[in-house]
C-alpha positions as CSV (number, residue, x, y, z in Angstrom):
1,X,109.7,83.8,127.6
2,X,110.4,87.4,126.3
3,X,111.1,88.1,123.0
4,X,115.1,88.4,123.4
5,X,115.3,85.5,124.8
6,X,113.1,83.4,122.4
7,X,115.3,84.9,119.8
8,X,119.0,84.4,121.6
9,X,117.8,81.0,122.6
10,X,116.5,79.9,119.2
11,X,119.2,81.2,117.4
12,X,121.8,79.1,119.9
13,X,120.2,76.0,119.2
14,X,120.0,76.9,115.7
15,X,123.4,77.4,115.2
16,X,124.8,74.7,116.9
17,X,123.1,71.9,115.2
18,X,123.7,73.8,111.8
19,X,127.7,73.7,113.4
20,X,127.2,69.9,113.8
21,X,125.2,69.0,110.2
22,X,125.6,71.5,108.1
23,X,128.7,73.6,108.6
24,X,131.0,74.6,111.0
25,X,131.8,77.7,110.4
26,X,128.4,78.5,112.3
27,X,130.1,77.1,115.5
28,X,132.0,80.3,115.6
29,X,128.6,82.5,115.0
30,X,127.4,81.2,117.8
31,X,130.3,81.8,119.9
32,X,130.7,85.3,119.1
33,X,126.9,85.7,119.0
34,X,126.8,84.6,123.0
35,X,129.8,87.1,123.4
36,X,128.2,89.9,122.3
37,X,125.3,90.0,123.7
38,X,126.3,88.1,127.2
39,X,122.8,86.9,128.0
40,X,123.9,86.0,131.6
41,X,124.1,89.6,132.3
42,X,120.5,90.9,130.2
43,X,117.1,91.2,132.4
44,X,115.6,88.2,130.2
45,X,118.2,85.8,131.4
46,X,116.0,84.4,134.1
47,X,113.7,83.3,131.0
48,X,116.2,81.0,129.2
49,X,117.9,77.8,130.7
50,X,120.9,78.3,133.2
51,X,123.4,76.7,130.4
52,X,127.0,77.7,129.4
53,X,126.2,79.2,126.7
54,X,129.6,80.0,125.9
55,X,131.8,77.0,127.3
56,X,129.0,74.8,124.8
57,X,129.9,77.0,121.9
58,X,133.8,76.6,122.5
59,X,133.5,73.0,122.6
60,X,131.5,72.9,119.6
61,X,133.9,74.6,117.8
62,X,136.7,72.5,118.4
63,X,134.6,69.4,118.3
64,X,133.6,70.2,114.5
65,X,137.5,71.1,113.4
66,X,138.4,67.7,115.2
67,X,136.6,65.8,113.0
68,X,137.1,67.7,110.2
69,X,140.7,68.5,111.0
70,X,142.6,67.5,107.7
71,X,140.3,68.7,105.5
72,X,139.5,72.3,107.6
73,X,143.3,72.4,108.0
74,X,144.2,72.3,104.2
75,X,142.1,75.0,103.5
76,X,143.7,77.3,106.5
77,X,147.1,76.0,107.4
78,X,148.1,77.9,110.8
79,X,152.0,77.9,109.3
80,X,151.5,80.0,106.8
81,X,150.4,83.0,109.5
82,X,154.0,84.0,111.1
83,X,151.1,86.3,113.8
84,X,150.3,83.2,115.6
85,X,153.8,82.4,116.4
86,X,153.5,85.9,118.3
87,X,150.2,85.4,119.7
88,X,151.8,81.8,121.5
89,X,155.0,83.6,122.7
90,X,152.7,86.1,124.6
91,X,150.8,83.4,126.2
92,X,154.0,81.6,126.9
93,X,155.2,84.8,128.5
94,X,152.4,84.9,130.9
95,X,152.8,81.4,132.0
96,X,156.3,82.4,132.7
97,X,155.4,85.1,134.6
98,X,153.1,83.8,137.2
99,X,156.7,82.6,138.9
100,X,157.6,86.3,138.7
101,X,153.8,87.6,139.5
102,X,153.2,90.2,142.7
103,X,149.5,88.9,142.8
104,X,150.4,85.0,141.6
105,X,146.7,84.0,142.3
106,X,145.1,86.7,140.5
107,X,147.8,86.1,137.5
108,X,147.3,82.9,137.0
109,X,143.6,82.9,136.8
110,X,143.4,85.2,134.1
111,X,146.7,83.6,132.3
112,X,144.2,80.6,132.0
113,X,141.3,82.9,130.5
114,X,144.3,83.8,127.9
115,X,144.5,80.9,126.8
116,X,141.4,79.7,126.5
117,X,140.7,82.8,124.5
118,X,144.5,81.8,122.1
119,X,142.4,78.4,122.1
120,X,139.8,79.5,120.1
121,X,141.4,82.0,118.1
122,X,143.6,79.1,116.8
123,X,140.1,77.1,116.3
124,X,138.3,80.3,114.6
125,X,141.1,80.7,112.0
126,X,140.9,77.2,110.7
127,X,136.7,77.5,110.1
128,X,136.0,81.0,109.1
129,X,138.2,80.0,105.8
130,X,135.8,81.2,102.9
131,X,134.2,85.0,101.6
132,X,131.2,84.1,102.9
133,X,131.9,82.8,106.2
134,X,134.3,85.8,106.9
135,X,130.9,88.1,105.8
136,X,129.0,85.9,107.9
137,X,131.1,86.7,111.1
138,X,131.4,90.3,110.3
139,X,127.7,90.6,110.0
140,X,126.9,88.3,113.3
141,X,129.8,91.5,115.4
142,X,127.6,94.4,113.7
143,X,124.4,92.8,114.5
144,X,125.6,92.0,118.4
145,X,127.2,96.0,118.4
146,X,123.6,97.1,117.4
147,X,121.7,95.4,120.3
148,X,124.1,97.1,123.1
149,X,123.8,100.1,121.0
150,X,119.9,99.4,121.2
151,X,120.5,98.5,124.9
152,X,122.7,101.8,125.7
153,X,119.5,103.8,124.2
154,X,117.2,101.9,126.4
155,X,119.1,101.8,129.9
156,X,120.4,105.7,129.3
157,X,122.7,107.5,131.2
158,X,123.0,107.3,135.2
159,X,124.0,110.3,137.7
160,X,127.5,110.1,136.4
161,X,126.8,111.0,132.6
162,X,127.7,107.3,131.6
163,X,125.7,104.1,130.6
164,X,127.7,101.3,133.0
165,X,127.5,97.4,133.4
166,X,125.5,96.7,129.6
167,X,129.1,94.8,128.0
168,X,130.4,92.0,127.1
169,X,131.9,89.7,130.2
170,X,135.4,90.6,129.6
171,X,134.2,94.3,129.7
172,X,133.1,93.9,133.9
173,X,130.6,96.3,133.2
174,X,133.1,99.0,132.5
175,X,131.6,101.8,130.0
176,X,134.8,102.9,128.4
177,X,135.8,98.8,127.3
178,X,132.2,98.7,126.1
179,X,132.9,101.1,123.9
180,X,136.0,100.2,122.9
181,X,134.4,97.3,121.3
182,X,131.9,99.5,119.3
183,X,133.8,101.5,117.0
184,X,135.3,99.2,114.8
185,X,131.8,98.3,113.6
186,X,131.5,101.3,112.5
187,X,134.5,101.4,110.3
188,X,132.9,98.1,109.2
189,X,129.2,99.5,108.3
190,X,131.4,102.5,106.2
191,X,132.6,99.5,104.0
192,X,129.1,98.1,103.9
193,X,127.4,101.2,103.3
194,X,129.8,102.4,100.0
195,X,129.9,98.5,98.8
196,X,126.6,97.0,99.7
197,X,123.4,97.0,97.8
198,X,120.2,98.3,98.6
199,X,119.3,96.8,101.2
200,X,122.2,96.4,102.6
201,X,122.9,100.1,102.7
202,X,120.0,100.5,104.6
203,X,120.8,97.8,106.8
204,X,124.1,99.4,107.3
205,X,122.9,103.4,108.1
206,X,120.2,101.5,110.6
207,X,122.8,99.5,112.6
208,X,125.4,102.6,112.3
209,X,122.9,105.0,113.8
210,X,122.3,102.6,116.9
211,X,126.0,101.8,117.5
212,X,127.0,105.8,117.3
213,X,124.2,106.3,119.6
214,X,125.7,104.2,121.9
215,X,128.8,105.8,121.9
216,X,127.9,108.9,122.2
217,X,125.8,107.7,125.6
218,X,128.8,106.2,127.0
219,X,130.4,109.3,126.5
220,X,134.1,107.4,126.0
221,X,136.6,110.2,125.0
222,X,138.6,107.1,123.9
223,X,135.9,105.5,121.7
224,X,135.4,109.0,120.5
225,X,139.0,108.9,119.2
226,X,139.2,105.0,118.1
227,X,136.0,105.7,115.9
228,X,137.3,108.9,114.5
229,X,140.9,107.6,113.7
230,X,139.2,104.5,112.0
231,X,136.2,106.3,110.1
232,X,139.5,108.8,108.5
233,X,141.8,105.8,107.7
234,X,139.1,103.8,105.6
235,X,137.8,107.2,103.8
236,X,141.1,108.5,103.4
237,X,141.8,105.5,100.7
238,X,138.0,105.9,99.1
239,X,139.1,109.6,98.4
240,X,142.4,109.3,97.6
241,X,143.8,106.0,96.6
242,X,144.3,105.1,93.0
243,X,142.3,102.1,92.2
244,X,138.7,104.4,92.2
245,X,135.6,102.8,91.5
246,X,132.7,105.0,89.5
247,X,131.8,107.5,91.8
248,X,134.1,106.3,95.0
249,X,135.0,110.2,95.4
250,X,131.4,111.0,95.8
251,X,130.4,108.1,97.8
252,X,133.2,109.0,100.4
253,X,132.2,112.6,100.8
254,X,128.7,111.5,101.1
255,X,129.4,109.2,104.2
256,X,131.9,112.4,105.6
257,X,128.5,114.4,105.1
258,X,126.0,111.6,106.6
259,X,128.7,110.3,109.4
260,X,129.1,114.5,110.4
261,X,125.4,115.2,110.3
262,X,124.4,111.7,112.2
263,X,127.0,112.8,115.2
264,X,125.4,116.1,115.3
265,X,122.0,114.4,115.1
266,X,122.8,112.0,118.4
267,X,125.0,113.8,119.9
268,X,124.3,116.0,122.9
269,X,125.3,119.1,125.3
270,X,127.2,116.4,127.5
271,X,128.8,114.4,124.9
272,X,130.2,117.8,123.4
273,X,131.2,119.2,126.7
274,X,133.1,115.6,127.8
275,X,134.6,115.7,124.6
276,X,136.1,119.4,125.1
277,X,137.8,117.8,128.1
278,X,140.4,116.1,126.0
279,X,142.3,119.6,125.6
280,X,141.8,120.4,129.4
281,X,144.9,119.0,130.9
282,X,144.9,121.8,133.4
283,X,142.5,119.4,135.6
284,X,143.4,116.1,135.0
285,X,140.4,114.4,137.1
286,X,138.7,116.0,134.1
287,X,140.5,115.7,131.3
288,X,142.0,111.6,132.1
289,X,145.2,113.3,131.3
290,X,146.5,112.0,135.1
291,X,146.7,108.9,133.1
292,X,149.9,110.4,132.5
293,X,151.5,110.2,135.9
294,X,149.7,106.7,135.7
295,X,152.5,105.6,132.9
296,X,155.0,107.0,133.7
297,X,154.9,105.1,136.9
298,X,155.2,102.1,135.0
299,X,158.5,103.1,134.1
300,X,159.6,103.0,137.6
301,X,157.9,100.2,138.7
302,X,160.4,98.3,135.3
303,X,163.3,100.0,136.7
304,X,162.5,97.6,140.0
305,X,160.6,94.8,138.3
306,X,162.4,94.5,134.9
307,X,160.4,91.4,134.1
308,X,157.3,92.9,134.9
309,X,154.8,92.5,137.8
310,X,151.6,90.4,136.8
311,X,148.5,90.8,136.1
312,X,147.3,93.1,138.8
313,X,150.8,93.6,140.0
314,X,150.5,98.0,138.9
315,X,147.2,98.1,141.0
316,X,149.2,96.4,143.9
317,X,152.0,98.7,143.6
318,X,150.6,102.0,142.4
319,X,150.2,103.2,146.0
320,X,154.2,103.0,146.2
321,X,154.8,104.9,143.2
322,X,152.0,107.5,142.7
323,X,151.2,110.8,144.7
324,X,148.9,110.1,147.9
325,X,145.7,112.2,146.4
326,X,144.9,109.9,143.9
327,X,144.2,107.5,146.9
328,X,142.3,109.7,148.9
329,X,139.0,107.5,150.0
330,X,140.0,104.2,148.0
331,X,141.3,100.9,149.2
332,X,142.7,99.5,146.1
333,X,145.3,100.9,144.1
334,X,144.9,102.4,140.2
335,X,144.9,100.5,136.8
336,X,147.2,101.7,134.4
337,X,144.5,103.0,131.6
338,X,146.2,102.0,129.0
339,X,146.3,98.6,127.2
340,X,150.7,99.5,126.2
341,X,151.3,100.1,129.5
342,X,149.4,97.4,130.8
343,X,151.2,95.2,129.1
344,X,154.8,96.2,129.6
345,X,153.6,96.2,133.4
346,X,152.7,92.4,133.2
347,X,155.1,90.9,131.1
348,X,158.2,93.7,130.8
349,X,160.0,95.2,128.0
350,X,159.7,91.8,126.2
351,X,156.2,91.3,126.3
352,X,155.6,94.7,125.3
353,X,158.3,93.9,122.1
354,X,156.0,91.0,121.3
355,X,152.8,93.1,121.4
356,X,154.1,95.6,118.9
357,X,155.6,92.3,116.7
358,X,152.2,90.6,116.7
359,X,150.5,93.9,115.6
360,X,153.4,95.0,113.3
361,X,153.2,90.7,111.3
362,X,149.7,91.4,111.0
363,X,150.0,94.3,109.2
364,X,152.7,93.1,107.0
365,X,150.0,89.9,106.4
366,X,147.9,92.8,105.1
367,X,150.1,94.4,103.0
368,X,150.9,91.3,100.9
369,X,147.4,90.7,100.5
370,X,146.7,93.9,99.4
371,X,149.3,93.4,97.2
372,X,148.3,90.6,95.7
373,X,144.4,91.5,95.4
374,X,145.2,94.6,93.6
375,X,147.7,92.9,90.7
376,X,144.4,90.4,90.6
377,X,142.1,93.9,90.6
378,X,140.2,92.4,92.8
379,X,139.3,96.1,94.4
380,X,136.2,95.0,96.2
381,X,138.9,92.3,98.7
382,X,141.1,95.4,98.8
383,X,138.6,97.7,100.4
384,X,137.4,94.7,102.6
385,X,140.9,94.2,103.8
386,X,141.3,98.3,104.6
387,X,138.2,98.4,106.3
388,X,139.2,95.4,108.9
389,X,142.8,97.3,109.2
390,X,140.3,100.7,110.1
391,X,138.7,98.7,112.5
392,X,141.5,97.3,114.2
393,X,143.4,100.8,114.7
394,X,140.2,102.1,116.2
395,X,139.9,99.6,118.4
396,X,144.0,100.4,119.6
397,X,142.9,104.1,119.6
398,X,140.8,103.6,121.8
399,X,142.8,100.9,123.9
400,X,145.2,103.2,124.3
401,X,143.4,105.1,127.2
402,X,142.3,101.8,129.1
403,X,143.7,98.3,130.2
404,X,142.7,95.8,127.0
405,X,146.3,94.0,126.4
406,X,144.2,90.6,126.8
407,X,141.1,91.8,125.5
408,X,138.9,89.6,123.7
409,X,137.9,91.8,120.9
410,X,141.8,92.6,120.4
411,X,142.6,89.1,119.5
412,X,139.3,88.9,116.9
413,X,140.0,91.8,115.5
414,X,143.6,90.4,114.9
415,X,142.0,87.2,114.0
416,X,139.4,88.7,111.1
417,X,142.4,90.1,109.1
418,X,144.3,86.9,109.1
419,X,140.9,85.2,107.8
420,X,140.8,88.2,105.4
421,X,145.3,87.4,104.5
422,X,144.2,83.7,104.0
423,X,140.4,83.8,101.9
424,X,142.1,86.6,99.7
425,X,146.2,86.0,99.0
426,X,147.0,82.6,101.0
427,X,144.6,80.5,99.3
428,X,144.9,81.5,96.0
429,X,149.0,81.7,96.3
430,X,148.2,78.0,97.2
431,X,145.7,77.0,94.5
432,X,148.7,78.4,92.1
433,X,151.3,76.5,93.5
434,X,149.5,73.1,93.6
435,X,148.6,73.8,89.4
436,X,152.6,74.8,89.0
437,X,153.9,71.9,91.4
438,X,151.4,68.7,90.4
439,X,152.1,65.9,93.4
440,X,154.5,63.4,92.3
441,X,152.9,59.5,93.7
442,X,154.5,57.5,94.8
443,X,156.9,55.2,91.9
444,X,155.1,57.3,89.2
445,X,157.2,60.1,87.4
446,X,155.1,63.3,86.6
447,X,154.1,63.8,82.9
């Protein structure tokens, strides 16, 4: 047995019985471990037993909140997190739609993988519930971005310039959704880096060096973008916002400094010259900017299909509504490339509504925790909270340009600042309440 796989394997066994007898928290690990690094698709797979890894880990973690339910409930009541409501009216939607669907086989299986994924996110909320466990998940994403960084370095770039087929399952091998799911560990490692101590800086350059490495192999304009608009949103408050810390000015222009000099380190002549595509409209093949004619076709197909077409219903139909070259030599039709349209495609105008109202709650979640953590000056919490926002609009950046309305890492994302709402400003709101509000029992008046 190789050394990966001694080390995935151990570490699944590991975690699950630590999930069963010590806590559950490490139920999730595991699952997000075994996402990251999809071992069914790595060259050491044939060395480790033909198990579902992941199905195990999914039923672990809703095995340990079942019999912990009360008490792992109190501590993260779903209620309180107006998001989720969202999050359930998009599934709903979906099951609606596979009535309305133009490929009803195709919709349907992947409206079940929805909700499988809604499944565990509801799971995941209730045991990542503490500082430590939300550390602990954040940690487990950054370590599995580092090995396909690691494995992007290793495998290097085929004929085409890219590094294809080294994701996550959801990803299908794509390069662009790979990378998609890379950047927001970058905004995370800033946080770590400015915040962490010795070795954890260290830690944090390492794994940051590997992940941009990565992305500059894949050579995703998108990623490019989503790591950028992430990198400036979380270093924009280090250099500007009020609450400052001793030397937060200088530690942000020293990460501008290290992050500029690390690209100009990794990067290379075909990174830079794939990037300088972005401005080239003038040959769309080139610069993705036919993804244009790509949405704007969605905006017929909604004048015809007002309730939207299904999952795969835009590939179906994009022969009918786009220009006969971009078929030339291809028997399917074209994706949409971008995770808005993509949704308004599938489940209309209101699906699209309750996208944007999902997104728009959990920033307002956010906001009140920031809120609250800064009247307790709890800075550190505030940062922590930016930094997850940072990583979630860098992952949208970058979703913007490619189909990742159901996307695994969108939902997580989603997912860690809720943990972040709850561990920080729902808890302690709580705590408060309980001291002010002492339970009357029953036949007893309150002294």
């Amino acid at each position: 047995m190789g050394k990966f796989a001694l080390l995935f394997f151990t570490l699944f066994i590991a975690g699950i019985l630590a999930a069963l007898l010590i806590t559950p928290v490490a139920s999730v690990l595991v699952y997000k471990m075994v996402y990251m690094v999809n071992p069914d698709s790595r060259w050491w797979a044939a060395s480790i037993p033909g198990l579902r890894y992941s199905l195990i880990a999914s039923l672990t973690m809703i095995f340990v909140l079942a019999i912990r339910y009360k008490e792992l409930s109190a501590q993260a009541p779903w209620k309180e997190q107006p998001v989720f409501k969202w999050v359930f009216a998009i599934l709903v939607t979906y099951f609606l739609m596979i009535n309305f669907a133009i490929v009803p086989d195709v919709h349907k299986t992947f409206t079940i993988e929805l909700l499988k994924l809604v499944v565990i996110i509801f799971v995941a909320y209730k045991l990542v519930n503490t500082e430590k466990a939300l550390d602990a998940c954040l940690w487990v994403y950054v370590s599995g971005a580092t090995y396909i960084g690691y494995i992007a370095y290793s495998t290097g770039r085929n004929s085409e310039g890219r590094v294809e087929g080294i994701g996550m399952i959801d990803t299908g091998g794509d390069s662009n959704m790979t990378a998609a799911v890379l950047v927001p560990a970058l905004v995370i490692l800033t946080y770590k880096a400015w915040l962490g101590n010795k070795k954890v800086k260290v830690l944090a350059v390492i794994c940051g060096a590997l992940i941009a490495n990565g992305v500059v192999l894949i050579n995703s304009r998108g990623a490019f973008l989503g790591a950028l608009a992430g990198a400036l949103y979380f270093v924009f408050y280090m250099l500007f916002s009020k609450y400052q810390r001793k030397g937060q000015r200088g530690s942000a222009i020293l990460i501008i400094v290290l992050g500029l000099s690390g690209v100009l380190f990794v990067a290379d002549e075909a990174f830079w010259e794939r990037m300088q595509t972005i401005q080239s409209v003038e040959d769309g093949g080139k610069s993705g900017s036919h993804r244009i004619d790509f949405w704007l076709a969605t905006f017929d197909i909604m004048e015809d299909y007002p309730l939207g077409v299904g999952i795969q219903g835009f590939i179906e139909l994009s022969p009918h509504y786009l220009p006969e070259h971009y078929f030339e030599g291809r028997k399917i039709g074209k994706a949409v490339h971008s995770t808005w349209f993509q949704v308004l495609s599938e489940i209309g105008w209101i699906g699209l509504f309750m996208m944007i109202a999902m997104l728009a709650s959990t920033a307002r979640q956010a906001y009140r925790a920031k809120t609250f953590v800064l009247s307790q000056e709890l800075y550190d919490a505030y940062f922590k909270i930016l930094a997850l926002e940072g990583a979630l609009l860098s992952f949208l950046i970058a979703a913007s340009f490619i189909d990742r309305g159901r996307a695994v890492m969108l939902y997580w994302l989603v997912l860690l600042v809720l943990v972040a709402v709850n561990i920080y400003y729902l808890q302690p709101k709580r705590i408060k309440s309980d001291v002010k509000s002492p339970v009357r029992k029953r036949g007893n008046p309150v002294r």
